[in-house]
C-alpha positions as CSV (number, residue, x, y, z in Angstrom):
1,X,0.0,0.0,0.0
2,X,1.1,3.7,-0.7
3,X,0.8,6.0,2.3
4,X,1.6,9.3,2.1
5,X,2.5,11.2,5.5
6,X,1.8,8.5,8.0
7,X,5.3,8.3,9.5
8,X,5.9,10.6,12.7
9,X,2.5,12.6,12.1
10,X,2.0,14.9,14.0
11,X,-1.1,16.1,15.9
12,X,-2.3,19.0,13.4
13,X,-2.3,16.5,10.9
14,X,-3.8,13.7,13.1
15,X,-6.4,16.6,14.3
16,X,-7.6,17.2,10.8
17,X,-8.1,13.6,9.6
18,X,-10.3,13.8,12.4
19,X,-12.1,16.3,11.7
20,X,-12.7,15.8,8.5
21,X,-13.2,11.8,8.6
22,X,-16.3,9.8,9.4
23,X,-15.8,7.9,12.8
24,X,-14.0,5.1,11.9
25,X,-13.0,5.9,8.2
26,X,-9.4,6.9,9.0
27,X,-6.5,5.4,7.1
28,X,-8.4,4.2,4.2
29,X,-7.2,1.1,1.6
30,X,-8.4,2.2,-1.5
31,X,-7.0,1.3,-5.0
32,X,-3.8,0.3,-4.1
33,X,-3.4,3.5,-1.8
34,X,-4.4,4.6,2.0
35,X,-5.7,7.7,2.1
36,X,-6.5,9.9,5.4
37,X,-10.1,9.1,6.0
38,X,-13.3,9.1,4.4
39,X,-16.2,11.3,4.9
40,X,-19.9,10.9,5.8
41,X,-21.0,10.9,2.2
42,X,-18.2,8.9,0.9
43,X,-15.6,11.6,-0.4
44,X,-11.9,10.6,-0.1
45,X,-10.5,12.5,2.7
46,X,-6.2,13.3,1.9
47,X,-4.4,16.4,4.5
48,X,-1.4,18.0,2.6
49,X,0.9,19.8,4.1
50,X,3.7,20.3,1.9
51,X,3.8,20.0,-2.0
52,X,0.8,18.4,-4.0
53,X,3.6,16.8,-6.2
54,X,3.2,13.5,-4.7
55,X,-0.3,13.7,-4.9
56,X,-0.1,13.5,-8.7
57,X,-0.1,9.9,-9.7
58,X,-2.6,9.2,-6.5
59,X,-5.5,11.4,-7.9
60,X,-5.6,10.7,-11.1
61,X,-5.9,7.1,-10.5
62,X,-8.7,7.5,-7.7
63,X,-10.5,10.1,-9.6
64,X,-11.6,7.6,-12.0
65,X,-14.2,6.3,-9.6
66,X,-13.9,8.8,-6.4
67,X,-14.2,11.7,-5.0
68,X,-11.5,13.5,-3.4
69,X,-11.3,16.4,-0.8
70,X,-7.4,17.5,-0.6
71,X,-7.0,19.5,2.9
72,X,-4.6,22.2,3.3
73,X,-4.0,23.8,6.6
74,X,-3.0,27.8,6.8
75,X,-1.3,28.7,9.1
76,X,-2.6,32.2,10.0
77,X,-0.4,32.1,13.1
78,X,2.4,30.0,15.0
79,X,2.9,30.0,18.7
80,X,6.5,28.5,19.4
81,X,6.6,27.0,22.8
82,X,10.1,25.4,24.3
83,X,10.3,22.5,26.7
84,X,12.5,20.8,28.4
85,X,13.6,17.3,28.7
86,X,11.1,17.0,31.9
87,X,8.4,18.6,30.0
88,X,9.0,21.7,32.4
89,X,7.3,25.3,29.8
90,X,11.0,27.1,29.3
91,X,9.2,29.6,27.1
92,X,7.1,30.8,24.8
93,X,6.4,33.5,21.8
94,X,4.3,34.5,18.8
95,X,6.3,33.1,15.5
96,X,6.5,37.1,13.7
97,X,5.3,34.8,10.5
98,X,2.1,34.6,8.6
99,X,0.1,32.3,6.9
100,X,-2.5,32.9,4.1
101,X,-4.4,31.2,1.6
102,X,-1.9,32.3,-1.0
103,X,0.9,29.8,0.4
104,X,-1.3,27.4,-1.6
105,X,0.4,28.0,-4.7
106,X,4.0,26.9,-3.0
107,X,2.0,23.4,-2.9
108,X,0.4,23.5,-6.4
109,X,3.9,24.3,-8.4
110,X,4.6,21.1,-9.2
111,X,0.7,19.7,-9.9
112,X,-0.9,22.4,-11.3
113,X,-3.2,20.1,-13.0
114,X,-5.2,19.9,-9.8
115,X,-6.4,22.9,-10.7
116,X,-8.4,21.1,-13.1
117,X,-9.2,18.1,-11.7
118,X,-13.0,17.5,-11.9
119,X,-13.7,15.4,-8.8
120,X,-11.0,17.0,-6.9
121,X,-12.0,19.8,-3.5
122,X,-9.6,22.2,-2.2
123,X,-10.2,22.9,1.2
124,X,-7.7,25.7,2.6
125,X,-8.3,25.3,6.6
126,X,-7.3,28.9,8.3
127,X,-6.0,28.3,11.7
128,X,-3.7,28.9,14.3
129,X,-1.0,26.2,15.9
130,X,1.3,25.9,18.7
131,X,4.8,24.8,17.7
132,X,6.1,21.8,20.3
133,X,9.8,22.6,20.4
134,X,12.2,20.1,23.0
135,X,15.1,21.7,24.5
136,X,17.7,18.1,24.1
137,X,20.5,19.0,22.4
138,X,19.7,16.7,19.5
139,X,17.9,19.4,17.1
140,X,19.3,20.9,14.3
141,X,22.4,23.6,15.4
142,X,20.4,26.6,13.4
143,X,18.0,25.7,16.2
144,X,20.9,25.4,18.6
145,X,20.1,21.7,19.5
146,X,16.5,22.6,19.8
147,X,14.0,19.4,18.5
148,X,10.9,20.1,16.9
149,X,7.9,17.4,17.6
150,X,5.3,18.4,17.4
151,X,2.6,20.6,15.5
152,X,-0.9,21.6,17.3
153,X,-4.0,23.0,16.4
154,X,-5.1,25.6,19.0
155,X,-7.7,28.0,17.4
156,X,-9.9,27.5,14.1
157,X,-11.3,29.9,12.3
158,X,-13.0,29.5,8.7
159,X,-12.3,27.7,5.5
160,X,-12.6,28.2,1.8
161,X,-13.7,25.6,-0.8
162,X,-12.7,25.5,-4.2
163,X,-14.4,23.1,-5.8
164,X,-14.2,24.1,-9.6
165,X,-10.9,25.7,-12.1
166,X,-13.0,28.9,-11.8
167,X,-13.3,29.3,-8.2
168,X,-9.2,29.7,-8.5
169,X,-10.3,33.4,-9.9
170,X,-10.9,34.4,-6.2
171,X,-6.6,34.8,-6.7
172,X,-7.2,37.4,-9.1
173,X,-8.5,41.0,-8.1
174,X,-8.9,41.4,-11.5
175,X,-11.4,42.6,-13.9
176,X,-11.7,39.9,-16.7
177,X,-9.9,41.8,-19.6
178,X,-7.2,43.6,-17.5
179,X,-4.0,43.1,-18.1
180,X,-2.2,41.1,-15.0
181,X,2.1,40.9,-14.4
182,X,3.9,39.3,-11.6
183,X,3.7,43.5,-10.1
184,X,0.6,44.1,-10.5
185,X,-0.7,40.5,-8.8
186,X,2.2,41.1,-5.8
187,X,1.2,45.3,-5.2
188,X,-3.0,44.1,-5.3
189,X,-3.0,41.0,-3.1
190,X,0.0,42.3,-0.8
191,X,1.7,39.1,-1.7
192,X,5.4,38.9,-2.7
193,X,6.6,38.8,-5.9
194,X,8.2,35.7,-6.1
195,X,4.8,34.4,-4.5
196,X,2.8,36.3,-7.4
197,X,5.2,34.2,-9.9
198,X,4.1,31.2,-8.6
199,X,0.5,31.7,-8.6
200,X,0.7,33.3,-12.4
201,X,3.1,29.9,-13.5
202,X,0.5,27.7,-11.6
203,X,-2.8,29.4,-13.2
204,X,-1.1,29.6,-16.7
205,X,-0.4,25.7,-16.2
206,X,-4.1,25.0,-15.6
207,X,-4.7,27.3,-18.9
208,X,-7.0,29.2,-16.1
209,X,-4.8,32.5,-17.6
210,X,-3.1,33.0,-20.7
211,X,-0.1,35.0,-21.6
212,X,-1.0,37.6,-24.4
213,X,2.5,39.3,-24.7
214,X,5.3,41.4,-22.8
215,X,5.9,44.6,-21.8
216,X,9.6,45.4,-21.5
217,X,10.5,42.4,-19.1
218,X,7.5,41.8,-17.8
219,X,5.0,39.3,-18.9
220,X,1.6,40.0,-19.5
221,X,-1.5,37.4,-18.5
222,X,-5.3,37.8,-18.9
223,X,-7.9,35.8,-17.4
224,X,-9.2,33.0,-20.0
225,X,-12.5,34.2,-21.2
226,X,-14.4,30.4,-21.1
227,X,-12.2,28.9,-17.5
């Protein structure tokens, strides 16, 4: 069977395959594949943290006869908390960090065809964690020794659904024939502009946006008239 994220997991994702899972319908066999869990009317349940590029191979296969809700938590704020080795609070602070829904596209850059994927939900889950950190000496030396273990969910707030190639428009604060470049996307959404790349290379991918020409080094996109 191929599981993906099942080793050390930690309690944010354990806490939404949970949430988002029947009673009982965790660790599913389907296909040839586990997935996270299973929902109350039978949608395929899978929590991503990190890069959909893994995800490829398994959705296409199970989207033949299944649908499929992909889970993406954002992390709207981080609360680093450091222990010690008797579990003894040594301190803790408010990560200066943000989440938001546009660290989606980090994910997406290597299966943009997601985007597209008929039977396939996006679910971007807005919340705040606290950071589990172990003061043992055995951590990485950036960290000064410090172990990371663990990842928990400690506030939820609400959740967006994308659920069809056009719902990915809700990235563009853009009239439909306006002219959009990697500037003008990074100055509207507040985003930066290697973030605004992303989402542009993602969207053009899923032939959501097409590029109509250049000015001076700067590429110029417009939303596709019939996405």
């Amino acid at each position: 069977m191929n599981s993906i994220g099942t080793y050390k997991e930690s309690s944010l994702h354990r806490s939404l395959k949970f949430r988002y899972s029947d009673p009982g319908e965790t660790e599913v066999k389907v296909g040839g594949y586990v997935c996270d869990g299973r929902s109350q009317t039978g949608e395929l349940i899978e929590v991503q943290t990190g890069s959909f590029g893994p995800l490829k191979e398994k959705i296409e296969k199970l989207t033949r006869d299944q649908k499929i809700r992909i889970i993406y938590p954002v992390i709207k704020n981080k609360y680093i908390e450091v222990y010690d080795t008797k579990d003894k609070l040594l301190r803790r602070r408010k990560s200066p960090g943000k989440g938001s829904i546009w660290d989606v596209f980090n994910c997406l850059l290597y299966a943009p065809q997601l985007c597209l994927a008929p039977k396939v939900t996006l679910e971007l889950v807005l919340l705040d964690i606290a950071e589990k950190r172990r003061d043992d000496g055995k951590g990485s030396w950036r960290r000064k020794g410090i172990t990371i273990e663990d990842k928990v969910p400690i506030a939820w707030y609400e959740s967006i659904e994308i659920k069809k190639p056009k719902d990915y428009f809700l990235f563009l604060p853009f009239k439909k024939d306006e002219e959009i470049t990697v500037n003008s996307l990074s100055e509207k959404a507040g985003i930066s502009a290697p973030l605004a790349r992303k989402c542009l290379y993602v969207l053009n991918k899923a032939e959501l946006i097409e590029r109509t020409g250049k000015r001076g080094n700067a590429y110029l996109y417009k939303r596709k008239v019939k996405s």
